[in-house]
N, C-alpha and C positions, 0 to 999 in steps of 0.2 A: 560453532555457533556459541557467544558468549555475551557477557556486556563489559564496557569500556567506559573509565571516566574516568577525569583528569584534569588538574588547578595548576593552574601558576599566582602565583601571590607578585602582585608589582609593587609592595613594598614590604611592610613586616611582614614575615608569615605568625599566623597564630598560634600560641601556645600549645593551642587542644587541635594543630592541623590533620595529625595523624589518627583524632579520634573522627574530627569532621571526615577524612577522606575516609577512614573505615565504615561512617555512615551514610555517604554518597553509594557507596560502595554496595553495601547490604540494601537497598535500594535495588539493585539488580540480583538480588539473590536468586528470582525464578529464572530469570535468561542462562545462569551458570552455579547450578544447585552441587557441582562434581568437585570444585577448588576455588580459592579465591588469592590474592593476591595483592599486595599493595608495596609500593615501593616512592619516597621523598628523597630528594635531589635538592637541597638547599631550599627554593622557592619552586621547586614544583612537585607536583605529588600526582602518581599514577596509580590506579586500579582496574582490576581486572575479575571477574566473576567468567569458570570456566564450564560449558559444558560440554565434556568429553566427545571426538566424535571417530577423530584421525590420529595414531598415537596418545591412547589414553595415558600412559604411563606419566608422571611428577617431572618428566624431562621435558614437557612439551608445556607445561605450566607456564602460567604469565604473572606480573612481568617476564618478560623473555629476553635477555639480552645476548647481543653480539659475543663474539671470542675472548675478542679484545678489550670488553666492556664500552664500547665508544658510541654505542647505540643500545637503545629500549626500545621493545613495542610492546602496544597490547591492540589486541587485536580479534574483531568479533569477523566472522564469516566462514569460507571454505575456498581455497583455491583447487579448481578441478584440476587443474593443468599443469599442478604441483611439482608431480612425477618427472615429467619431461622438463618443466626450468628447473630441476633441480642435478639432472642431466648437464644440460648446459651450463650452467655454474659448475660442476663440478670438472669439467675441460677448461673453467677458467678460472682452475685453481684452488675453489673451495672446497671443506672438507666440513660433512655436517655431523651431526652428535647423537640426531634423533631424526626420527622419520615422518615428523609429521609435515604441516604444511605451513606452522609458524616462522619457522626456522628458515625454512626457501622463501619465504615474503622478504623477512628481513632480510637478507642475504642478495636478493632481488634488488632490494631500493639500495645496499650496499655498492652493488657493482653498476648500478645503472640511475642512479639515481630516483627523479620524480616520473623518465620516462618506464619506469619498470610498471605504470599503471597500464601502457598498452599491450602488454603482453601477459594480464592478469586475466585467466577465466574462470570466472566462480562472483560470489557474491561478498561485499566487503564494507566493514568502515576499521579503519585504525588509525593510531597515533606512534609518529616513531621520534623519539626525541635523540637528539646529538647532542653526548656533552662534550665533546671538545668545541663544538661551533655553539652551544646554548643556542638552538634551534629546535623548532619542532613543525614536523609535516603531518596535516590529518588528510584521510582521503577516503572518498565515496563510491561506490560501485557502480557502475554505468547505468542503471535503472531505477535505484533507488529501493532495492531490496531489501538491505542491513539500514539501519538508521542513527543518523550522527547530527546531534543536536550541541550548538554552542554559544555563549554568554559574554560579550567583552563590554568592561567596566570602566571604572578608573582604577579600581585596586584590584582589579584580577580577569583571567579569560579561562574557564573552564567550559567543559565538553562532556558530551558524555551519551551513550546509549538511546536513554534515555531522557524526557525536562527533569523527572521526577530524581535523579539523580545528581542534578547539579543545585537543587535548589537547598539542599543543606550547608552550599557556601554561603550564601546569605543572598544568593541572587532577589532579587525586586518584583516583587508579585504583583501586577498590574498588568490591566485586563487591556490586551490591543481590540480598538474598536476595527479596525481594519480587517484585522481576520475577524472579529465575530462577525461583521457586515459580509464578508464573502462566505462563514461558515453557516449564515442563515439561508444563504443559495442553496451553497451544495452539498450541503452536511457534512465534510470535512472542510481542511485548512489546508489549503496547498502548501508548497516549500516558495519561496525561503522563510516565510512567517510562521509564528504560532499565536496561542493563544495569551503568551506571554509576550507585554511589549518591547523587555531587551535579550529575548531567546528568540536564535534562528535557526534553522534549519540548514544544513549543509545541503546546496542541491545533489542530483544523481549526477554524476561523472562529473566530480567537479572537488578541486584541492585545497587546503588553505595550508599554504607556506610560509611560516614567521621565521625569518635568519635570525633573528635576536630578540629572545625573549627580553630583554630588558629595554627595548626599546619598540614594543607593540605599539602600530597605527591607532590612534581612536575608530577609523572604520577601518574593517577588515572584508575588502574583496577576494572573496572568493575565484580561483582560478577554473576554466573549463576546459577539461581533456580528453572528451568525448563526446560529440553528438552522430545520431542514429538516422540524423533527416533526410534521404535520399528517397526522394519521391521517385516510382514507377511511369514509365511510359505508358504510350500503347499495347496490345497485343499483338503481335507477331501470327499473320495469319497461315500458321502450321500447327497440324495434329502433332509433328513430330518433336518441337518445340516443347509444346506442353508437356509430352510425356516427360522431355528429359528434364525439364523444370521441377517433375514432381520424381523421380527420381533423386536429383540432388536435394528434394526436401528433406525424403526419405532419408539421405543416408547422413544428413546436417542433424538431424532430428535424432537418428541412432545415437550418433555419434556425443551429442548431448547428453541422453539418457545416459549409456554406458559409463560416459566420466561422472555424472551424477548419483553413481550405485555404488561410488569408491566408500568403504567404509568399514569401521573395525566395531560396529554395533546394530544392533539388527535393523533392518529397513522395512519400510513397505510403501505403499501405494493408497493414496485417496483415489477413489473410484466411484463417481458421484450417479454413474449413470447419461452423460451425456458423451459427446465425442472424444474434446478434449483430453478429460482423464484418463477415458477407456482406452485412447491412444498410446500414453503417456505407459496404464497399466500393463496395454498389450506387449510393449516393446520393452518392457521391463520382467515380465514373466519370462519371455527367452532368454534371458540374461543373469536370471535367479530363479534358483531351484525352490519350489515350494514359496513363491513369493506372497506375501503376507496383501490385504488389501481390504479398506475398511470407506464404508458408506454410511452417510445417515439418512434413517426414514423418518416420517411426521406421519405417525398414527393418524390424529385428528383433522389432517391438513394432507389428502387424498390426491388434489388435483398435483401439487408440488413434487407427492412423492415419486422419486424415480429410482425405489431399488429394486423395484422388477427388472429394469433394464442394466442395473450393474449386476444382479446376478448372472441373467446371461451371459454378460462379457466376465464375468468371473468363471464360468461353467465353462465357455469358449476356450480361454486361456489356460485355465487347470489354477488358479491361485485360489489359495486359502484366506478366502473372505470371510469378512464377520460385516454383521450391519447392526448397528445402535438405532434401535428405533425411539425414536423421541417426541413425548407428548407435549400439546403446548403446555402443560403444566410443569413440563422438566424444563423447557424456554423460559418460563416464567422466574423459576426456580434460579436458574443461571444470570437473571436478570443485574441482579445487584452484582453480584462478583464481577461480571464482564462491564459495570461502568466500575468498579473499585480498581481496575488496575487502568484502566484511561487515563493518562496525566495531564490530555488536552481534549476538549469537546470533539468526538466523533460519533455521527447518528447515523452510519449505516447500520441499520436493525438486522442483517446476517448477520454481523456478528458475534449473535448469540446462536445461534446454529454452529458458526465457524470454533466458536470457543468451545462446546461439547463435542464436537469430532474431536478435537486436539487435547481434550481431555478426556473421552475415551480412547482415542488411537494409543495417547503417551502410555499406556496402559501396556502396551503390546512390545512398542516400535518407540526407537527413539530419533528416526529418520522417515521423515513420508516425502515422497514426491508429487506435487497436484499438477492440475493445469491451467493454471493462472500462465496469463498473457495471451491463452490463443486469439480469444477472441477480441484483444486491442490491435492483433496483429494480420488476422486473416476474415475480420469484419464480421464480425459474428452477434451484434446486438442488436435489437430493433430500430434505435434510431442510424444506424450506418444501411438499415433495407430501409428506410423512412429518406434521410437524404439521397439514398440511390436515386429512386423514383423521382424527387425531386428532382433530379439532375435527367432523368433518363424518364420521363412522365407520360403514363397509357392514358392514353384516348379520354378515358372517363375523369380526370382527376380535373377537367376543367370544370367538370360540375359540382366540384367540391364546395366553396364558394356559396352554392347555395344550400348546402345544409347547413349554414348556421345558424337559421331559425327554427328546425328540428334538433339541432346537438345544443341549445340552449336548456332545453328537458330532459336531456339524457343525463344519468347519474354519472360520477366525474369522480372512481376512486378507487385504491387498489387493494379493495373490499371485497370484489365480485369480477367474474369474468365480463358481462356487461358494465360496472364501471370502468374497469380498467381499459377496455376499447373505448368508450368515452373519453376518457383523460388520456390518450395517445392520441387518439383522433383531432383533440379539438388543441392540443398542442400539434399535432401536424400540420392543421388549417392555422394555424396563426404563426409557424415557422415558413409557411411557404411564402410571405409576405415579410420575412427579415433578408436581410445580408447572411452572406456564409455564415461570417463570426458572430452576430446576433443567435441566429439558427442554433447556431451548435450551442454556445451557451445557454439557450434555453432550453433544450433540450438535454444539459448534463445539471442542470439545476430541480429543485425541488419546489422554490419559490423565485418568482419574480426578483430585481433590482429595488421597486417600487414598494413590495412585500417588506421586504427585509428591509431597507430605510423605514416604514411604519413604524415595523417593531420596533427602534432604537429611539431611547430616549435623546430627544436634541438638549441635552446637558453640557454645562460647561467643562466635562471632560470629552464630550465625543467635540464639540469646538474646538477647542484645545489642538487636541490628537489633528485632526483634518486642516486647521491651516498652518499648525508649526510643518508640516511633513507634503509642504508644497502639493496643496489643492489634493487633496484627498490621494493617498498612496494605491488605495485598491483601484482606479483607473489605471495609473502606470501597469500593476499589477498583473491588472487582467488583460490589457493589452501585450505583454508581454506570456501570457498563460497561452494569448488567442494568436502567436505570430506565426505558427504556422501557416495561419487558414492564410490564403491570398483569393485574389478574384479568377485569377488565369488559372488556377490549380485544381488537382482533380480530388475521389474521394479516400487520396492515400495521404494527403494532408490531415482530412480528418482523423484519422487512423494514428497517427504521426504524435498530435495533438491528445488524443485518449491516452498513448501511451505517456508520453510525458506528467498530464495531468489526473486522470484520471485511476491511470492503473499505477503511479507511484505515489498518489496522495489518496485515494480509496483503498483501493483492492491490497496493495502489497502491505499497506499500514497495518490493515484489519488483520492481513495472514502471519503477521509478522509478529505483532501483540499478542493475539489471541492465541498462537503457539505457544509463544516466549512464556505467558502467563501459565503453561504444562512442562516448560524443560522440551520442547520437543523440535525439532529442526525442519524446517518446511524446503525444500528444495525445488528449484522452477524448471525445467527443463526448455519449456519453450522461449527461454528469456538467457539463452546463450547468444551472444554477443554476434556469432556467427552466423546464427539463425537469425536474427531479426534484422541485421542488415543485410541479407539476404531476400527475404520477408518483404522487407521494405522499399528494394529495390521493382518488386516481381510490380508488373501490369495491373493495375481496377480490375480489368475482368479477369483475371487467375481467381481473387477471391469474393466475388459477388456480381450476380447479375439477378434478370428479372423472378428467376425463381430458386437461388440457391446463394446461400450463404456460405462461407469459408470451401469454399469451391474446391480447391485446390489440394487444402488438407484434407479434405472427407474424401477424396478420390485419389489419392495418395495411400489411404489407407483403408480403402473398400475393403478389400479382401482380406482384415484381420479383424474385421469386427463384422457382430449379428446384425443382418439387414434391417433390424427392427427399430436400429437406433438413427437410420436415416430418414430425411423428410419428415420429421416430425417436428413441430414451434420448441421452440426453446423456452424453458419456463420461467426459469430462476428461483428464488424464493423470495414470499412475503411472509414476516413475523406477524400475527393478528393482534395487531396494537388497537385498533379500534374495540376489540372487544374487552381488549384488558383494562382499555382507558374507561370503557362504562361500566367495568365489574371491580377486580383487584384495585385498580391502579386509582380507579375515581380518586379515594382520598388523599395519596400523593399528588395529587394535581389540585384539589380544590382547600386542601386544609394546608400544604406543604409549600411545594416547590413555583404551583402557579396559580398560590395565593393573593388575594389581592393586598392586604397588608403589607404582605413578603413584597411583593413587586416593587409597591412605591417605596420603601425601605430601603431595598436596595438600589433604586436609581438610576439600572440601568434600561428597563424596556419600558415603553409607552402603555400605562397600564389600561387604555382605549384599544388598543388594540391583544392588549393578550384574551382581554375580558369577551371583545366579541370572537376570538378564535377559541374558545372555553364554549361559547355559547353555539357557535357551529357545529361542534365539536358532539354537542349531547343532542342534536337535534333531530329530527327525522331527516334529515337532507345534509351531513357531513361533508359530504364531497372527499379530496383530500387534504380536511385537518388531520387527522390522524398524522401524517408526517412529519406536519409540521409543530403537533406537540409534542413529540418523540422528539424532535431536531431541541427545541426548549426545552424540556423534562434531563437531557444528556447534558444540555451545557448549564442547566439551574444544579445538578447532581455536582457538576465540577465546579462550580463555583462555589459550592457550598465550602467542601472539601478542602480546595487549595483558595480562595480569595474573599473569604470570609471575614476571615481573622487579620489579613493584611493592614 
């Protein structure tokens, strides 16, 4: 696990290129605190920030090149399946130097080319430049775990880890209205856009190939060399089916793990207290001795905490658990740091949860494994049992319909256990009356279409932006976010869909950052390549029907966890933003960032509409504002920061 960045200059290169690449560079210093590296090639210039994980030793240091010198890489991630291609290269012929897993990538794309991405398992972004062909190949890991961000100009195309890395080439700081329009939905920025309007996102499983650096495209298409979409059938009506279905999860699932425990630094386990990780932990304590494994609790936030149920499974298992309990005052506390390393608007509020596990775990472990992916993969959120029903609807939900003169009273906010039934509910009853693709987007958003147009100032840069980029870009956009969903399809499109979107442009972002911001290596197990096309093939009802969620997994793995952890709601967590918005936070919102000065100053949000969500907001009746001044509070915080000054 490392960071990567890297310039080509398409005409002079700069005098000071090697100071500017050492400060692209130091830019990633938390993702690779262990070595750094930088190496210029007439008009191109690589770097590399390392954190040691596999072959610590100076030999496995990046830049990394070939024998012969005729190839570079640098290279952020972990190949599990190292071992064995390195096996096989070596019957064809190669002879390597070091033992880690840099050295078999390269050596990989050496004997096989671009197709050596399909025989990659582990998680990836790198860059391999040729100099005798002055070419360069970057490429991305099939789910969009590691992240690879890049910029092409007229006078250069750099790449890099992370935006914050490449903006010391002089990249153009200018606000895409397109992503903030969809970042007012969903609280992130899906791929391929960011917050910046000539930085993109490389998608997950997907390559850019330039043969000739000196004759770069003005656009650059991106190549795809993987997708995951194999939708499930029917079920097959045998017991004995099943069983053997969950047997071969079983042993996809192990077999995961175990290549994911390969390591020359100490490891451990998140262990959050629900299925997922406790799975994840269980089949990882037989496999390590004395296995390390860390939870966090919320003292003041009761209903969330679930470390009674990770010590069980820690008790179960025999692993040497520690739990950080954490007051909303230490959330508080982490506030500012966890938007200080954000380089682009992101308002999922875990994230501050996410970033104090990862900075106490780094404390211990410089390797944790969680369980991120299970539930995009085996249907584990309330709206995947929300559309079930829809699809599969009891008797009574025709009388839904007429509560909506009683759920017009009901509080609507994720304040309270009665709000937050409220605001499922009364998004249930207004999803049953959209299309698939309607449905689902409303339900993975936070605000309306209509909402988020309010917000936005109709100025002659949002003009501008909307008809140069043929009738507005976030249409195409989101049609293309939504092309799973079809009409004839069932709810593993859904599922299909989360993973693409939600769980590479949320969940992996958040785990991905909020590590990297510790030096510490988050590892997926359920997001091996083998499993999830696997996963994704299996039948709707393997993992969800009218009373059970991720079905298949939880009865796969009965017998290694405490019964106590089954049958019970899933809770997740909520940060208590409403109460810090009317205590701490009041004066950052009314003196600062969602001032009304400030507002029309800067020009870009309708200052009628920030005013009456201000006013909701302190009111006896909130609803959920709260989200949505959190979602403006993260991207006024980054605008201050990086487009201020522009």
């Amino acid at each position: 696990m490392c960071g990567i960045v890297g310039c080509y200059w398409k005409s002079a290169v700069p005098e000071n290129a090697e100071a500017i690449l050492r400060e692209a560079n130091d830019q990633l210093s938390k993702r690779g605190p262990d070595a750094e590296g930088i190496y210029i090639n007439e008009n191109l210039g690589l770097g590399h920030r390392r954190l040691s994980i596999i072959d610590t030793s100076a030999k496995s240091n990046q830049p990394f090149f070939s024998d012969d010198k005729s190839l570079t890489i640098v290279f952020n991630g972990e190949i599990f399946n190292f071992r064995e291609l390195r096996e096989e290269l070596i019957k064809k012929g190669h002879s390597f130097r070091t033992s880690g897993d840099t050295e078999v990538l390269l050596k990989a794309y050496q004997s096989f080319g671009k197709k050596c991405l399909n025989k990659l398992n582990g998680f990836f972004a790198f860059a391999i430049f040729d100099h005798n062909k002055q070419s360069l190949f970057l490429a991305r890991d099939r789910f969009g775990i590691k992240p690879l961000v890049y910029c092409n100009t007229d006078s250069q195309f750099s790449f890099a880890s992370e935006i914050k890395a490449i903006l010391p080439f002089g990249v153009k700081r200018e606000l895409n209205y397109h992503a903030l329009f969809t970042y007012l939905q969903l609280s992130y920025i899906p791929q391929p856009v960011t917050a910046f309007k000539n930085v993109r996102k490389l998608p997950p499983g997907h390559f850019i190939e330039i043969k000739k650096l000196n004759k770069i495209p003005d656009e650059i298409e991106p190549t795809s060399y993987y997708e995951s979409s194999s939708y499930g059938g029917r079920a097959e009506a045998s017991a004995k089916k099943y069983i053997e279905t969950k047997d071969q999860l079983r042993a996809l699932l192990e077999d995961s793990i175990e290549q994911r425990l390969v390591s020359d630094v100490p490891i451990g386990t998140f262990l959050s207290g629900g299925v997922d990780s406790s799975i994840i932990s269980a089949i990882a304590a037989k496999k390590v001795k004395g296995l390390k494994t860390f939870s966090i609790g919320f003292s003041d936030e009761e209903f969330f905490d679930e470390t009674e149920y990770a010590k069980k499974v820690a008790d179960k298992i025999g692993s040497e658990h520690r739990v950080f309990s954490l007051s909303n005052h230490d959330l508080y506390d982490s506030l500012l740091n966890t938007l200080d390393y954000l380089d682009e608007p992101f308002a999922d509020s875990s994230a501050l949860a996410v970033n104090l596990l990862c900075e106490r775990t780094s404390e211990y472990v410089k390797v944790a494994l969680s369980g991120d992916g299970a539930d995009e993969l085996f249907s584990g959120y309330n709206k995947h049992a929300a559309e079930f029903r829809i699809r599969n609807p009891h008797i009574g939900d025709k009388l839904l319909p007429l509560a909506g003169p009683a759920l017009s009273f009901m509080p609507k906010s994720r304040n309270s256990r009665l709000g937050n039934f409220g605001r499922q509910l009364d998004k249930f009853i207004k999803g049953r009356r959209l299309s698939k693709t309607e449905r689902y987007w409303l339900w993975a958003s936070i605000q309306s279409e209509e909402e988020a147009n309010y917000f936005i100032k109709e100025g002659p840069q949002v003009r501008q932006q909307r008809i140069s980029d043929e009738a507005f870009v976030y249409k195409k956009l989101k049609e293309q976010w939504l092309k799973p969903i079809t009409k004839q399809g069932n709810l593993n499109e859904v599922l299909i869909t989360d993973q693409s979107l939600v769980l590479a442009n949320d969940m992996l972002r958040k785990v991905d950052s909020m590590s990297m911001a510790h030096s510490l290596e988050v590892r997926t197990p359920f997001l091996d390549h083998r499993l999830v096309e696997f996963v994704n093939k299996l039948p709707v009802e393997y993992k969800i029907n009218q009373g059970m969620r991720k079905r298949i997994l939880q009865d796969a793995f009965k017998n290694d966890l405490p019964s106590e952890l089954y049958n019970r709601p899933k809770k997740g967590f909520e940060v208590p933003l409403l109460q810090w918005f009317r205590t701490e936070l009041r004066g950052l919102i009314e003196d600062e960032l969602l001032n009304d000065e400030f507002i029309e100053a800067q020009g870009i949000f309708n200052q009628d509409a920030v005013s009456k969500l201000k006013t909701r907001l302190f009111s006896k009746n909130p609803n959920d504002a709260a989200a949505s001044v959190w979602i403006m509070i993260v991207f006024q915080y980054w605008w201050k920061k990086y487009l201020a000054d522009a």
